[in-house]
Gaussian input, Z-matrix of N, CA and C with variables (Angstrom, degrees):
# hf/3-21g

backbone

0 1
 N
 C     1     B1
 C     2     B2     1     A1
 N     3     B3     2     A2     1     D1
 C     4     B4     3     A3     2     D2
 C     5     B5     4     A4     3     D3
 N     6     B6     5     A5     4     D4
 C     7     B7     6     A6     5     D5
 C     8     B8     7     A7     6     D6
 N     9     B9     8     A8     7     D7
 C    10    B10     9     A9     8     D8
 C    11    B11    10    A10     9     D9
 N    12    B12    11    A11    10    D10
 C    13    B13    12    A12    11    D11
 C    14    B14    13    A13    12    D12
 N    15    B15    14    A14    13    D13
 C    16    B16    15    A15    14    D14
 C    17    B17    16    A16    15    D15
 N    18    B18    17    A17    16    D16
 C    19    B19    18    A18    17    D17
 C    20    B20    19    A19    18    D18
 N    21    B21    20    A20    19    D19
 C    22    B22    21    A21    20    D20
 C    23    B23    22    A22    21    D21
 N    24    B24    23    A23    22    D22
 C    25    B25    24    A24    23    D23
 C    26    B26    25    A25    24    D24
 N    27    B27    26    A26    25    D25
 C    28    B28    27    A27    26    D26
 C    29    B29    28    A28    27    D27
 N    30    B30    29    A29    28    D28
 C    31    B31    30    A30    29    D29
 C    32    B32    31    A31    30    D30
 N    33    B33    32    A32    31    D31
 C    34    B34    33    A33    32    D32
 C    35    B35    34    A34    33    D33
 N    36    B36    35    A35    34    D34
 C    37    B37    36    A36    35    D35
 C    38    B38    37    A37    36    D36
 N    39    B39    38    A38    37    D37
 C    40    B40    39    A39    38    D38
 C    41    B41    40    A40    39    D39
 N    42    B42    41    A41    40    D40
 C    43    B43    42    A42    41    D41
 C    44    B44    43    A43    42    D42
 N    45    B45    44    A44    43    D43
 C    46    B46    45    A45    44    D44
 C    47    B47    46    A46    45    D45
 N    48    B48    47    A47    46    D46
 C    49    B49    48    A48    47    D47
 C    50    B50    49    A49    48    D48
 N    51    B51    50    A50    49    D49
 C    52    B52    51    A51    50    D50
 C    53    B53    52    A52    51    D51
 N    54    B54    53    A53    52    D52
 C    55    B55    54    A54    53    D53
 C    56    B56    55    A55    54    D54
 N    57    B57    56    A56    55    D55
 C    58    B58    57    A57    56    D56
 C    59    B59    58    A58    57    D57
 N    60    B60    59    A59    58    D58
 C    61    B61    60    A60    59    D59
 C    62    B62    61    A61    60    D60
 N    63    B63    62    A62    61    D61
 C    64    B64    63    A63    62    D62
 C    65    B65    64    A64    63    D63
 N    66    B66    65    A65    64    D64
 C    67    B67    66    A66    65    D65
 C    68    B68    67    A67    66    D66
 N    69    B69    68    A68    67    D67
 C    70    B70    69    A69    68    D68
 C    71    B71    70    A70    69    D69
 N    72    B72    71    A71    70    D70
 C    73    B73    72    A72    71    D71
 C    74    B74    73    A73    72    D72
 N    75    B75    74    A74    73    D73
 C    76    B76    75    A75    74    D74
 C    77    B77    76    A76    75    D75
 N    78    B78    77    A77    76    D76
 C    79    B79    78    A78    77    D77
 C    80    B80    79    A79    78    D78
 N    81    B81    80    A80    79    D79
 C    82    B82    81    A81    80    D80
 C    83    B83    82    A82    81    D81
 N    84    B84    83    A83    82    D82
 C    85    B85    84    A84    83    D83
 C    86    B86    85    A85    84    D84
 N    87    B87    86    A86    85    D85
 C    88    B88    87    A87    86    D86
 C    89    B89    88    A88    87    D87
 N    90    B90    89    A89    88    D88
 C    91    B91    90    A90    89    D89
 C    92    B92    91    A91    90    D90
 N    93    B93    92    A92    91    D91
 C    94    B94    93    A93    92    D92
 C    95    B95    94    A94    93    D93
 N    96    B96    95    A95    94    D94
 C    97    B97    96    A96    95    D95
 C    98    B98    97    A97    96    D96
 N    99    B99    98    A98    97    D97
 C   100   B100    99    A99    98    D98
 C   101   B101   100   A100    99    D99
 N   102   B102   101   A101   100   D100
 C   103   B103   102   A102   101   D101
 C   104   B104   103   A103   102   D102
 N   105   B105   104   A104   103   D103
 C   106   B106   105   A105   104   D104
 C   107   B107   106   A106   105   D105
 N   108   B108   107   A107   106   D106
 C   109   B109   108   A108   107   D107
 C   110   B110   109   A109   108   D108
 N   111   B111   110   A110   109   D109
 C   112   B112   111   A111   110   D110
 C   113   B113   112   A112   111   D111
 N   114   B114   113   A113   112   D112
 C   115   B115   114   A114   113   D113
 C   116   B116   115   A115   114   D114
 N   117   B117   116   A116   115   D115
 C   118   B118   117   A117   116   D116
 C   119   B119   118   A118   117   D117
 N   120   B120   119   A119   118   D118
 C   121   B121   120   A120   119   D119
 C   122   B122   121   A121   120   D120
 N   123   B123   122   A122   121   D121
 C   124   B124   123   A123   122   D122
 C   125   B125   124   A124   123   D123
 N   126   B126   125   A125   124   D124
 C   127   B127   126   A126   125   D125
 C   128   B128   127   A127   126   D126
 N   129   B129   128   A128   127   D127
 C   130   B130   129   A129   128   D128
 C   131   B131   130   A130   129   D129
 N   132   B132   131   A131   130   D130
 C   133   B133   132   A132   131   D131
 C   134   B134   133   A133   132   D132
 N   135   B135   134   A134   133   D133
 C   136   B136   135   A135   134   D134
 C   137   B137   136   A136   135   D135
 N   138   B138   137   A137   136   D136
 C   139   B139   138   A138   137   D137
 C   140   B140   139   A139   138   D138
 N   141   B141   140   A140   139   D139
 C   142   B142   141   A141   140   D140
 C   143   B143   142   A142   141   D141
 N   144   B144   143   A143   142   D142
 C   145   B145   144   A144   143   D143
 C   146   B146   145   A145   144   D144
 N   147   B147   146   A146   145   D145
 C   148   B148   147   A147   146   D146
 C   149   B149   148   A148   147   D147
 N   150   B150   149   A149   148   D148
 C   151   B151   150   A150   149   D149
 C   152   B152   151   A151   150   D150
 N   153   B153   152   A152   151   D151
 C   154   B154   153   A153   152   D152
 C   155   B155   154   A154   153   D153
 N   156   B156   155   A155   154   D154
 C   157   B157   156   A156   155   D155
 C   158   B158   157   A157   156   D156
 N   159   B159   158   A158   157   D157
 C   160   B160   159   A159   158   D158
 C   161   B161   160   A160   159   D159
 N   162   B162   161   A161   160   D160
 C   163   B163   162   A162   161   D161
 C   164   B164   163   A163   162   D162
 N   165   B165   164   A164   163   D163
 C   166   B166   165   A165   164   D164
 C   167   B167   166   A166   165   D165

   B1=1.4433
   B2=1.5285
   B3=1.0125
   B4=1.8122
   B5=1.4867
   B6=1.7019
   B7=1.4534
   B8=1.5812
   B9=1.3056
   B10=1.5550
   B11=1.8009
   B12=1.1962
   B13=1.2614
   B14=1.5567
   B15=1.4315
   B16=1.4333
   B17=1.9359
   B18=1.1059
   B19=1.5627
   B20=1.1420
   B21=1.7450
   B22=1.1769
   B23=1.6257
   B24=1.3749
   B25=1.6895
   B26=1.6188
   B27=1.2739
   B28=1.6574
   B29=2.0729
   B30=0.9895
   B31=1.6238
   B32=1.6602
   B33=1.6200
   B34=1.2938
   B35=1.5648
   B36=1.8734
   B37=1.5343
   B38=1.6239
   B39=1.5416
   B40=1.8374
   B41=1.9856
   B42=1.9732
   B43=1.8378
   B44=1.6607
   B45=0.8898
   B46=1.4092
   B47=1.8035
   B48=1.0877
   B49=1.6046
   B50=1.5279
   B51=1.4340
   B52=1.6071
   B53=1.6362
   B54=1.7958
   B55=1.1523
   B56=1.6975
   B57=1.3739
   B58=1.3562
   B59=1.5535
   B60=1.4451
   B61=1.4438
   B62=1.2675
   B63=1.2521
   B64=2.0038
   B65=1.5683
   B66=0.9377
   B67=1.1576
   B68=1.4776
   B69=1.2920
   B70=2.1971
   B71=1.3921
   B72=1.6283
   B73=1.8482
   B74=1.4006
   B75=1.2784
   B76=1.5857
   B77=1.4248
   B78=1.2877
   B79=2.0605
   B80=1.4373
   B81=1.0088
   B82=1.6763
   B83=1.8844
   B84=1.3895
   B85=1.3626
   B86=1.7792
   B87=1.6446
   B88=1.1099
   B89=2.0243
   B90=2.2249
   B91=1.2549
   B92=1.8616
   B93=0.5308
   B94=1.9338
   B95=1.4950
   B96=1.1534
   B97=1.7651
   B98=1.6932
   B99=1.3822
   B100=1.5564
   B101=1.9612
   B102=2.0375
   B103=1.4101
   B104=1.4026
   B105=0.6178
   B106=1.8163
   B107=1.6812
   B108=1.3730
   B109=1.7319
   B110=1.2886
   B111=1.2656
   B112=1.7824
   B113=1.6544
   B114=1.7808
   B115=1.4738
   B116=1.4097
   B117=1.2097
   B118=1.8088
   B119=2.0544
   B120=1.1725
   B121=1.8169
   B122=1.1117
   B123=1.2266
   B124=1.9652
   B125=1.3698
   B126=1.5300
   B127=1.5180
   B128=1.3924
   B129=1.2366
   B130=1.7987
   B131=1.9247
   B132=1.2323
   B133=1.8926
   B134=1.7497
   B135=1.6744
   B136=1.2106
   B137=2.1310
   B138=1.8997
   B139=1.3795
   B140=1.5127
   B141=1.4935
   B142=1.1272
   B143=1.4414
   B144=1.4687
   B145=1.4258
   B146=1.7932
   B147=1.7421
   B148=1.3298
   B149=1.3385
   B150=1.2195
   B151=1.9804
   B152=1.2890
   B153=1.6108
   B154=1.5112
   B155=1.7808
   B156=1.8610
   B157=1.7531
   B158=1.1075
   B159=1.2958
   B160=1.3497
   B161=1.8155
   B162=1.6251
   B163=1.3155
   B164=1.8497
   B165=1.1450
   B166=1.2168
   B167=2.0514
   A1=109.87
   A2=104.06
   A3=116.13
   A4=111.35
   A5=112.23
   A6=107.32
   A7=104.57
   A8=111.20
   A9=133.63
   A10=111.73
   A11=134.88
   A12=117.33
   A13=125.57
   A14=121.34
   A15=106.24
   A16=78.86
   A17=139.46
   A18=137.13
   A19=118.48
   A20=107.77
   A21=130.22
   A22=104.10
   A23=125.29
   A24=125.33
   A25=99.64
   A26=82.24
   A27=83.69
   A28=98.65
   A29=131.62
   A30=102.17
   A31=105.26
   A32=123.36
   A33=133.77
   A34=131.47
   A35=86.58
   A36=101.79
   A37=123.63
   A38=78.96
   A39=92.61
   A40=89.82
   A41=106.17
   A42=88.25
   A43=95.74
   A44=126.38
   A45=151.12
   A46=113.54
   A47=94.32
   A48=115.11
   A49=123.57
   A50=98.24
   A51=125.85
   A52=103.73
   A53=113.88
   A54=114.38
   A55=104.11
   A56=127.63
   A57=143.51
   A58=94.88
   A59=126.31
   A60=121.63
   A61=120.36
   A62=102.97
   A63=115.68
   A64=108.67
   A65=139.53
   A66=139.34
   A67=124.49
   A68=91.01
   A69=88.77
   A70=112.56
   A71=83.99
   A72=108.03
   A73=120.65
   A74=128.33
   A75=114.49
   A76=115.75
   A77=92.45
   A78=98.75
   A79=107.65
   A80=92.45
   A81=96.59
   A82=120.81
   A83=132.43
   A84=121.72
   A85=83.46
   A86=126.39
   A87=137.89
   A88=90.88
   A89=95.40
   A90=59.83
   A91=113.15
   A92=85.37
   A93=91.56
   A94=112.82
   A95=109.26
   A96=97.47
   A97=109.00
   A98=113.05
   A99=100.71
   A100=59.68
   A101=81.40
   A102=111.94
   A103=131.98
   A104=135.34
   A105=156.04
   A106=104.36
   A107=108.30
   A108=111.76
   A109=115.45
   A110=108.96
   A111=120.75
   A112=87.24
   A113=121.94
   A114=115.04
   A115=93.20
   A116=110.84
   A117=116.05
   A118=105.99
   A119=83.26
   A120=109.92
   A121=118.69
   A122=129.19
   A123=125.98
   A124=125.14
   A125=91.87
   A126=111.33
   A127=107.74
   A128=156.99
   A129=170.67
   A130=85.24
   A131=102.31
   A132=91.49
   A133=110.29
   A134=117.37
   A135=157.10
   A136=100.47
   A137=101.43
   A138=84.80
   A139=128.36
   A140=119.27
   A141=126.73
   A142=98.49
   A143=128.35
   A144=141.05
   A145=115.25
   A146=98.89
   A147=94.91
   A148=128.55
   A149=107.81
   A150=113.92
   A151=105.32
   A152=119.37
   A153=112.79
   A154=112.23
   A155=111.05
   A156=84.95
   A157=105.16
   A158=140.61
   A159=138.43
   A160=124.51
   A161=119.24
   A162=125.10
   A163=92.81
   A164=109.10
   A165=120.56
   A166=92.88
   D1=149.34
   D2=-174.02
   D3=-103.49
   D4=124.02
   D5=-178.54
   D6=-70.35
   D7=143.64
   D8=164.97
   D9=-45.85
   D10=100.30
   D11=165.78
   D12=-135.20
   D13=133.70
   D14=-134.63
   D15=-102.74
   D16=129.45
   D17=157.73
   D18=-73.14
   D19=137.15
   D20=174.50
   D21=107.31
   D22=11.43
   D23=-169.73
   D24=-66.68
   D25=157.77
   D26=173.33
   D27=-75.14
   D28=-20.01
   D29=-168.69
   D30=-68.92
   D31=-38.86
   D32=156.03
   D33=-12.94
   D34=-48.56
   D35=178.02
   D36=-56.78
   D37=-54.03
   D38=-143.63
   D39=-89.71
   D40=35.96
   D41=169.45
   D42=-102.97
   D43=-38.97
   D44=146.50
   D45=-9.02
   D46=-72.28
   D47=170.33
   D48=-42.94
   D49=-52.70
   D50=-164.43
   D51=-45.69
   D52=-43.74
   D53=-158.88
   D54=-98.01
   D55=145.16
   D56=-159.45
   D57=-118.66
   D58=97.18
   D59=159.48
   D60=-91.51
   D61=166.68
   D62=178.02
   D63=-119.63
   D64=145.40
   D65=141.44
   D66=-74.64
   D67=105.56
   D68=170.38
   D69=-117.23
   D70=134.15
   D71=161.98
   D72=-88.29
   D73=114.47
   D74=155.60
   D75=-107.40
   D76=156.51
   D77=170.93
   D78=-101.18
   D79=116.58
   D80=161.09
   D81=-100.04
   D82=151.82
   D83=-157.63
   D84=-110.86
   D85=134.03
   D86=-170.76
   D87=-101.89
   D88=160.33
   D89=-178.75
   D90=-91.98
   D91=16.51
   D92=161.80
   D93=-55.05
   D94=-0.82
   D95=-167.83
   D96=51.61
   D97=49.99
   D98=168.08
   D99=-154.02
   D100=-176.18
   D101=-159.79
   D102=-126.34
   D103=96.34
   D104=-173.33
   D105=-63.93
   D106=119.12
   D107=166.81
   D108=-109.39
   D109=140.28
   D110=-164.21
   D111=-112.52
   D112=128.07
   D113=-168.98
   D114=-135.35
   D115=127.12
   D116=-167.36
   D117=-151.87
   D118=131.04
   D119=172.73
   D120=-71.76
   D121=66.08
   D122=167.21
   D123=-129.99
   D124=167.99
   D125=-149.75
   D126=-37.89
   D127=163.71
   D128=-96.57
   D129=-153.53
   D130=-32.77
   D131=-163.63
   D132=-97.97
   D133=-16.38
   D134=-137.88
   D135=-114.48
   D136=-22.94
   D137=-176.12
   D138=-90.48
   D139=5.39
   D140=171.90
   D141=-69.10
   D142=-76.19
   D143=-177.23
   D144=-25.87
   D145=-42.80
   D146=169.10
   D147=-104.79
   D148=19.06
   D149=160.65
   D150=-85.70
   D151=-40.60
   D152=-172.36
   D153=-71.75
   D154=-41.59
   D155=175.21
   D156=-106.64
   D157=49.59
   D158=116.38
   D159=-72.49
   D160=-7.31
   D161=-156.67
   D162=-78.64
   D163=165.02
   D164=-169.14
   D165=-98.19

């Protein structure tokens, strides 16, 4: 038997919602003397942690 599930409910909505992302850029220095950007989606509380071991 197949559970009943109606799409578009609000409980559906708000799992989606819950989470707060950032977008981060870093520069990295190539050895060309020009510059490479590393561009990554994480959590809002998570972007300090990933500026420092991404830091050159």
């Amino acid at each position: 038997m197949a559970k009943k599930k109606t799409f578009g409910s609000k409980k559906d909505e708000q799992k989606g919602s819950d989470r707060q992302m950032a977008k981060v850029i870093v520069a990295k220095k190539t050895a060309n003397n020009k510059y490479g950007y590393k561009e990554a989606m994480v959590d809002r509380d998570d972007v300090q942690d990933f500026i420092k071991q991404n830091k050159e």
